[in-house]
N, C-alpha and C positions, 0 to 999 in steps of 0.2 A: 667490144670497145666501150658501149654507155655504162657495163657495168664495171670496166676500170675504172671511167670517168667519175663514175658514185663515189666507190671506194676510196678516189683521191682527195675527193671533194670532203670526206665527213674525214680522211685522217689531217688533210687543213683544218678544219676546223676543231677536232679536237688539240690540236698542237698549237691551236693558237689558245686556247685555255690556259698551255704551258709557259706563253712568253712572258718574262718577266721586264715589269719596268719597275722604275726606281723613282718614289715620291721622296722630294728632296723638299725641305722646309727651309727659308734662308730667309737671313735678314735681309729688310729691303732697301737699305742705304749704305750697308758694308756688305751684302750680299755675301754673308758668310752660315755657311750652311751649320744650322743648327739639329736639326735630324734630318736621317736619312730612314725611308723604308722602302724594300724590296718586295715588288708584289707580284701574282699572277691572277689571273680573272679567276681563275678555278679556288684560289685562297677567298678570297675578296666575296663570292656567293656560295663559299662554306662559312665564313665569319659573318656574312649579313644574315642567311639563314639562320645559323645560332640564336644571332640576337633576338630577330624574330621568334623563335621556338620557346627560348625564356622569358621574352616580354610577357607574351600569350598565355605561359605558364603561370609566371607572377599578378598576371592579371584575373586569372582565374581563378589561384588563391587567396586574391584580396576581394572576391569577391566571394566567395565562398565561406570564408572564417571572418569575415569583420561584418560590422553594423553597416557598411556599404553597399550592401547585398537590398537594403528596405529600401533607396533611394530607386530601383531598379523595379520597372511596373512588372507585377508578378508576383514580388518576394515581398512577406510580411513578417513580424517579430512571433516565431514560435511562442514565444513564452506570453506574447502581449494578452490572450485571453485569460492565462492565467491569474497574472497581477490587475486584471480588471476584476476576477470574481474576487480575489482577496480586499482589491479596494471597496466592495460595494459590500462585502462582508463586513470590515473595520465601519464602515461607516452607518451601518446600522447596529451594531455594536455602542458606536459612538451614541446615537441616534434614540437607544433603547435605557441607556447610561444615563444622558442627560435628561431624559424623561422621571427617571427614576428617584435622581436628585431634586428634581422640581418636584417632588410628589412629597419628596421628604421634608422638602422648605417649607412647603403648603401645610401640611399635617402637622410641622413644628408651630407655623403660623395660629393655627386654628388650634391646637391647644393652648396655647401662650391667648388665646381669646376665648378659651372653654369652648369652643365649636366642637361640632361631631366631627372626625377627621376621616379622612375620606381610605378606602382600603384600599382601592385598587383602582390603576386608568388604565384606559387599552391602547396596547402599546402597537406600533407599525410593523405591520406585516414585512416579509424580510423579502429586499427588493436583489438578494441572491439566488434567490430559488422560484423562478417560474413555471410550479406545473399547474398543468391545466385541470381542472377540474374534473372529478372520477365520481361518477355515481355507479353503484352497483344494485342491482335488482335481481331480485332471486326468481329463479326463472319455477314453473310446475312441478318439474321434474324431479327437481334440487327440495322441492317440499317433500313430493312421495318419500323420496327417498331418506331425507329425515325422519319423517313421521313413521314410516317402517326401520328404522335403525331403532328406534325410541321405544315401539313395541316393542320388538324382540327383546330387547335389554331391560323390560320393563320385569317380566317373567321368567326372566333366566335363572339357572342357579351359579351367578357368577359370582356372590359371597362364597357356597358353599367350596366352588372350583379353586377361588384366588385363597382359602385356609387350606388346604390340601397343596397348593402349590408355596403358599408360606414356607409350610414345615418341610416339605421337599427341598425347597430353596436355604432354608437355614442350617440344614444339616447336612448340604452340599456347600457351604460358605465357611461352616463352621469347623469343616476339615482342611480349608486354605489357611495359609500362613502366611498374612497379608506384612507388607512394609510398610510403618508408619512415613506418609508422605511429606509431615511436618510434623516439630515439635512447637507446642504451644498452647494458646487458652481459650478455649471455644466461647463464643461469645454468640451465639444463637447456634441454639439445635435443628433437628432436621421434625421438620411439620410436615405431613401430606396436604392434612387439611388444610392449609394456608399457601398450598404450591410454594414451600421452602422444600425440596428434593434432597439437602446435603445438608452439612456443616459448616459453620465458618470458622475458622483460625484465624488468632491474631497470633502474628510471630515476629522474629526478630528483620529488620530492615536488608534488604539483597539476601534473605536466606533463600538456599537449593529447596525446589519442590522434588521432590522423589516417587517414580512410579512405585505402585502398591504390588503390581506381579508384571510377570513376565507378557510381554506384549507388542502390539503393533501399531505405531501412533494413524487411526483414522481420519482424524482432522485436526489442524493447526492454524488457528484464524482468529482475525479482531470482529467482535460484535459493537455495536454501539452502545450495549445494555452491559454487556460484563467483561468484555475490554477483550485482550489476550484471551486466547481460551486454546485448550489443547485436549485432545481426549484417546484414550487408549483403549485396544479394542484385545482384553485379556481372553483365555481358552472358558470353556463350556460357558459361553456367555454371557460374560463379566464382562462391564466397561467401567474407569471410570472416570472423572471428567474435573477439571482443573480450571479454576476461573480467576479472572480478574488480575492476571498475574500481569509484571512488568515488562520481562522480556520471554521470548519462547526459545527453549534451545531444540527441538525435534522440529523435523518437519515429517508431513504428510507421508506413510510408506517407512518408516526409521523402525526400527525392531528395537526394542528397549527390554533389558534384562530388571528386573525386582531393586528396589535403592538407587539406581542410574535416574541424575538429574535430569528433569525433562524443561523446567522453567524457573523463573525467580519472581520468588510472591511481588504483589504489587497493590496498587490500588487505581486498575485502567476500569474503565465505562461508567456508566451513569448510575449502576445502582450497586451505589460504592460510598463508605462514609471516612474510610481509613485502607491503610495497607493492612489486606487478608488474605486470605485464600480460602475461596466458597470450593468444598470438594462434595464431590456427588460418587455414588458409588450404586450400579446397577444391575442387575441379577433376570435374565430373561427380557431385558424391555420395562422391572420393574424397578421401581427405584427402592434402596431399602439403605437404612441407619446406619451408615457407617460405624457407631460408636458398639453397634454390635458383635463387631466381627474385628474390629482396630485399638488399639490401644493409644491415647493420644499424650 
């Protein structure tokens, strides 16, 4: 009997979810009904829900995708560290500019009065970069070990080794049929003694750099010193290596066949006076003339 009684009780109250009334809008001095809306309570907390589910939604999203999100303790401007190190960059920039002007005004000054003109001020350390100071100390160990690298090499016969590996080396090069990787005008040769390892080319502006043989691009990366750089890792030993270029087209792992463009000459990093292309060309680990073995 109490479990009829349940049963009656919850099918009232779901049936009363179902009863409909009628929200009637009227005017209040001709009492003439302007709308009418039929409702039931089960409508009425599916249409408040909604609203709710969407507010909640839209509210999430405006805080999520807009600049509303910093006003909220917690959230800060991603980018705000960034536009701080550009500003304190520009500003010593600025900073190093105007100094340099003054130095000019001064030295115009003091010739215009026959004075010695002053060469050089020192200029403000750059309040972008704080690193802490690195001393380095060469520990016992790090001496033995020089000082016995030093002997050994001192008594070697590694003239006689590295002329036997020469002419082994030239008459293993000298049977490849290398691809000229640019056409153009060399405008410094390849020096050991001066650590210049290659050749420069001057050539025409956006021209294709072309790998010299068949290969596997080892590394494709920006230096600070020679910008773009890309290097191919050819068979029995051969690598050779591409600098200063503008854009790179291989990446890291690309298999490049002989003439297939690998970059476009340029004039990226610091030890650069024009658009070239520094090419290096290596046999064992050693570096050797490319004007040897390439026809330019």
């Amino acid at each position: 009997m109490a479990k009829t009684t349940g049963n009656t009780k919850r099918a009232k109250w779901y049936n009363k979810l179902k009863w409909k009334y009628r929200l009637v809008i009227m005017h209040d001095e001709t009492m003439e009904e302007r709308l009418t809306f039929r409702l039931t309570r089960l409508n009425v907390f599916i249409a408040l829900g909604t609203i709710i589910i969407i507010l909640i939604f839209l509210t999430s999203v405006l805080i999520a995708f807009t600049p509303l999100r910093e006003y909220i303790p917690g959230y800060t401007n991603v980018g705000l560290k960034k536009e701080l190190y550009d500003l304190q960059f520009t500003t010593d920039s600025i900073e190093k500019d105007l100094i340099r002007k003054d130095l000019f005004i001064e030295n115009l000054k003091r010739i215009i009065s026959c004075e010695e003109i002053v060469d050089d001020r020192a200029l403000p350390k750059d309040t972008a970069t704080s690193y802490k100071e690195i001393r380095l100390t060469r520990s016992h160990e790090d001496s033995l070990l020089r000082a016995e690298i030093e002997t050994q090499s001192k008594y070697s016969l590694y003239q006689i080794e590295s002329a036997e590996k020469a002419t082994q080396r030239s008459h293993l090069l000298g049977n490849l049929l290398f691809f000229t990787p640019i056409k153009g005008v060399i405008t410094n040769e390849f020096d050991a003694d001066k650590q210049h390892f290659g050749i420069d080319i001057v050539s025409k502006k956006n021209e294709a750099i072309k790998s010299v043989l068949d290969g596997t691009v080892i590394f494709s990366t920006w230096t600070v010193e020679t910008g773009y750089v890309i290097g191919v890792q050819h068979p029995q030993g051969i690598i050779s290596i591409y600098k200063h270029n503008s854009a790179l087209l291989k990446r890291v792992g690309d298999i490049v066949k002989a003439g297939e463009a690998i970059a476009i000459i340029g004039e990226t990093g610091e030890l650069t006076t024009g658009p070239h292309l520094h090419f290096e060309l290596w046999s064992q680990g050693t570096p050797v003339n490319p004007q040897d073995f390439i026809s330019f």
